[in-house]
N, CA, C and O atoms as CSV, one atom per row, in Angstrom:
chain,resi,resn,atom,element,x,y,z
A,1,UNK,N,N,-7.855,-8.707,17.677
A,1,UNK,CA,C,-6.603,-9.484,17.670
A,1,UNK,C,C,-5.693,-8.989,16.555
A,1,UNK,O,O,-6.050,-8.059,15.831
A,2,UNK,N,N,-4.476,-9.625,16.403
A,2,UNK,CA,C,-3.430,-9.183,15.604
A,2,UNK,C,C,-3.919,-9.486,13.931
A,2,UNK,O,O,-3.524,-8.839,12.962
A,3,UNK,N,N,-4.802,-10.552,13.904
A,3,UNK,CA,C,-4.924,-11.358,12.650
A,3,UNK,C,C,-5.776,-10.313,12.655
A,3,UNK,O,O,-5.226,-9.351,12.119
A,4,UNK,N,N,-7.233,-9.983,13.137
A,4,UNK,CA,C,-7.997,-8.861,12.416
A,4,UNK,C,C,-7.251,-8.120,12.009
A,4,UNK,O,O,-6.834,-8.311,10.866
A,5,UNK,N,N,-6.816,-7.065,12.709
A,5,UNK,CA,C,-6.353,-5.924,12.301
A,5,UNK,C,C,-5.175,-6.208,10.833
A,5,UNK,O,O,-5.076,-5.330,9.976
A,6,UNK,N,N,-4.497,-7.306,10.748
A,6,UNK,CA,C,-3.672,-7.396,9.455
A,6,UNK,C,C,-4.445,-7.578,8.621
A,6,UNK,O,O,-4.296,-6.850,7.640
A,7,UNK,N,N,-5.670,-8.636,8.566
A,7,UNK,CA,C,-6.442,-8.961,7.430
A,7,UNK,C,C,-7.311,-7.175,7.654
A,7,UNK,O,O,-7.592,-6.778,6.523
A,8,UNK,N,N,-7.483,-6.765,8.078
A,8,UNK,CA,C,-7.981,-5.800,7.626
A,8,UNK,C,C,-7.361,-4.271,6.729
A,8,UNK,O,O,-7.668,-3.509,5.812
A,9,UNK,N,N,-6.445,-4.482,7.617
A,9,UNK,CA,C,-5.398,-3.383,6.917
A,9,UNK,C,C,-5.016,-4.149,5.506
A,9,UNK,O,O,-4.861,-3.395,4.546
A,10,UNK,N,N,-4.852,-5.513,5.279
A,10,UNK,CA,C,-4.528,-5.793,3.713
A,10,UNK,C,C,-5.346,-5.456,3.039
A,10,UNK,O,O,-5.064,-4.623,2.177
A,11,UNK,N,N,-6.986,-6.066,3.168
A,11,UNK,CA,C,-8.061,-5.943,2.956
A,11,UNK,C,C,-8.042,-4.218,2.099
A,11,UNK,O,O,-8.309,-4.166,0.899
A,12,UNK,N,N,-7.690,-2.885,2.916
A,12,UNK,CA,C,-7.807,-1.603,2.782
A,12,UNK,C,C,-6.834,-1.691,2.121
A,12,UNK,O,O,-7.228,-1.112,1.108
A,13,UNK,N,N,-5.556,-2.065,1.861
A,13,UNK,CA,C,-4.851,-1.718,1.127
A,13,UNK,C,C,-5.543,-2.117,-0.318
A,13,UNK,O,O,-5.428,-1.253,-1.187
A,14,UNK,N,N,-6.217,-3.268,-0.660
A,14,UNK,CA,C,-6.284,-3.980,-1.944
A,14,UNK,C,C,-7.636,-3.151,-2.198
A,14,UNK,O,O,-7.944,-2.991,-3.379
A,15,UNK,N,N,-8.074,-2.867,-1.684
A,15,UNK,CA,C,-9.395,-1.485,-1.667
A,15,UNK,C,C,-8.802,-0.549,-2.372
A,15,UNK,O,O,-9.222,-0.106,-3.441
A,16,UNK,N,N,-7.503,-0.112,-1.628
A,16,UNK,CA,C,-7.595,1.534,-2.400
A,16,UNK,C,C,-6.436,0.981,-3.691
A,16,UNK,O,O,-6.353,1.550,-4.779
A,17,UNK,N,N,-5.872,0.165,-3.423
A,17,UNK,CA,C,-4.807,-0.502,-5.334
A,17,UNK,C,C,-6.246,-0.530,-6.476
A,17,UNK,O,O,-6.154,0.035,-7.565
A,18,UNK,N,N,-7.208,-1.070,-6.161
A,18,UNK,CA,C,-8.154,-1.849,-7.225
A,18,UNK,C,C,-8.596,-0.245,-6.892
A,18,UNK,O,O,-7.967,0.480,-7.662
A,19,UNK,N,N,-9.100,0.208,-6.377
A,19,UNK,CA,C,-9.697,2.254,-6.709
A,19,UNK,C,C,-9.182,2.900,-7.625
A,19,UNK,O,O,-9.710,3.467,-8.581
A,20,UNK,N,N,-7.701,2.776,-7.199
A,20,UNK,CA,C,-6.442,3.313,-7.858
A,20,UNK,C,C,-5.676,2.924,-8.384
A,20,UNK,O,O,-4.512,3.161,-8.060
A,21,UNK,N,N,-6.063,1.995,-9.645
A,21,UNK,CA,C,-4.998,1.368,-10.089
A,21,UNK,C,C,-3.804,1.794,-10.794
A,21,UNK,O,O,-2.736,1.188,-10.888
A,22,UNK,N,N,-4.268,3.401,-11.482
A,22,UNK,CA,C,-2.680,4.339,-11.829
A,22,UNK,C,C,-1.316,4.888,-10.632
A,22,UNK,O,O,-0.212,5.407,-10.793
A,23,UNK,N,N,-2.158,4.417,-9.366
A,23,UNK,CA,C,-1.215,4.543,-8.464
A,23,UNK,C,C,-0.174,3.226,-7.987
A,23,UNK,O,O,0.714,3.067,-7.150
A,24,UNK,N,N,-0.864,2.376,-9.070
A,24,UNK,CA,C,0.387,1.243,-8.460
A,24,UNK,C,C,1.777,1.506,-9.343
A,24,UNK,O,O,2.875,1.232,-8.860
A,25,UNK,N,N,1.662,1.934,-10.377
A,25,UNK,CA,C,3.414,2.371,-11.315
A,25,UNK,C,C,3.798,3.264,-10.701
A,25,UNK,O,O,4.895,3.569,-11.168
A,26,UNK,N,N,3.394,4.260,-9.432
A,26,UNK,CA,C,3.730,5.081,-8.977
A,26,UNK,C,C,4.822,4.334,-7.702
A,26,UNK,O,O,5.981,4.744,-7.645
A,27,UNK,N,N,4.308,3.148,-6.645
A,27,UNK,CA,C,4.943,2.434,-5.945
A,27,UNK,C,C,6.487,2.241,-6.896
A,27,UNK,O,O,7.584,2.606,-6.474
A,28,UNK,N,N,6.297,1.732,-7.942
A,28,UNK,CA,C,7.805,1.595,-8.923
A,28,UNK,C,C,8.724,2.508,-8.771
A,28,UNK,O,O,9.862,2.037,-8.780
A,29,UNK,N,N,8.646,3.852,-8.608
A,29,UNK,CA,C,8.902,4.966,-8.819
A,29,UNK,C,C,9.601,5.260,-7.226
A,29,UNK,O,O,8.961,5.132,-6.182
A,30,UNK,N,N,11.052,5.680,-7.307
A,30,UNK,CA,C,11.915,5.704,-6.031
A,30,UNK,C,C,11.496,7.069,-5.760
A,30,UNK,O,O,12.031,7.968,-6.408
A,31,UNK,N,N,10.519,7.377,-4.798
A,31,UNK,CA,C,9.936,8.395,-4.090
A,31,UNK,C,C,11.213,8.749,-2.713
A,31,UNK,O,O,11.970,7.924,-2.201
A,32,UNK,N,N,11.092,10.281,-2.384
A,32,UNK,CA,C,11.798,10.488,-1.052
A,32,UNK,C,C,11.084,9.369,-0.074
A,32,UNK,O,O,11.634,8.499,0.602
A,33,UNK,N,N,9.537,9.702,-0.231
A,33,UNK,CA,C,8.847,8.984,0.831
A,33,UNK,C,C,8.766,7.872,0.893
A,33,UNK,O,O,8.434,7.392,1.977
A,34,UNK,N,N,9.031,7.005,-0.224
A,34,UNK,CA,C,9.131,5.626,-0.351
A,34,UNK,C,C,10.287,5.263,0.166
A,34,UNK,O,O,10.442,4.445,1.072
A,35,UNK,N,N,11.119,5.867,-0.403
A,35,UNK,CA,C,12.907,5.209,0.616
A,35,UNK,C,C,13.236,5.939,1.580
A,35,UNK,O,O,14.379,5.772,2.005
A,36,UNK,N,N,12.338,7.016,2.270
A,36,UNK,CA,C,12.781,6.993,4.355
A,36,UNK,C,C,12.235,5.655,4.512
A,36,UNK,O,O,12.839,4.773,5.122
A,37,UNK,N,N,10.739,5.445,3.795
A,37,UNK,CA,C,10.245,4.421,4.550
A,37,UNK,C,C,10.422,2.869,4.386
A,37,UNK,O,O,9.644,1.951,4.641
A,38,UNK,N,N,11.844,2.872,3.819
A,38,UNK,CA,C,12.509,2.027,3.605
A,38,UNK,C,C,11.766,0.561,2.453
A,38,UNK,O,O,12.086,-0.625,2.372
A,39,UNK,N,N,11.001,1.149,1.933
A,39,UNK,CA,C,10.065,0.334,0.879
A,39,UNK,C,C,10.577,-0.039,-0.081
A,39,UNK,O,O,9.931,-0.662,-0.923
């Protein structure tokens, strides 16, 4: 269903933030790839 797949994909997201936590000041950071993808 729709709810798995979101709780799961959040789930993976908060997986790889807490892995990687030097990659979250990177989200801060106005990337090409961050603003096509309109983030």
């Amino acid at each position: 269903s729709f709810t798995e797949y979101y709780v799961i994909h959040m789930y993976n997201e908060y997986k790889n933030v807490a892995k990687k936590p030097n990659k979250k000041p990177n989200k801060n950071t106005p990337q090409p790839n961050e603003r096509n993808h309109g983030t």
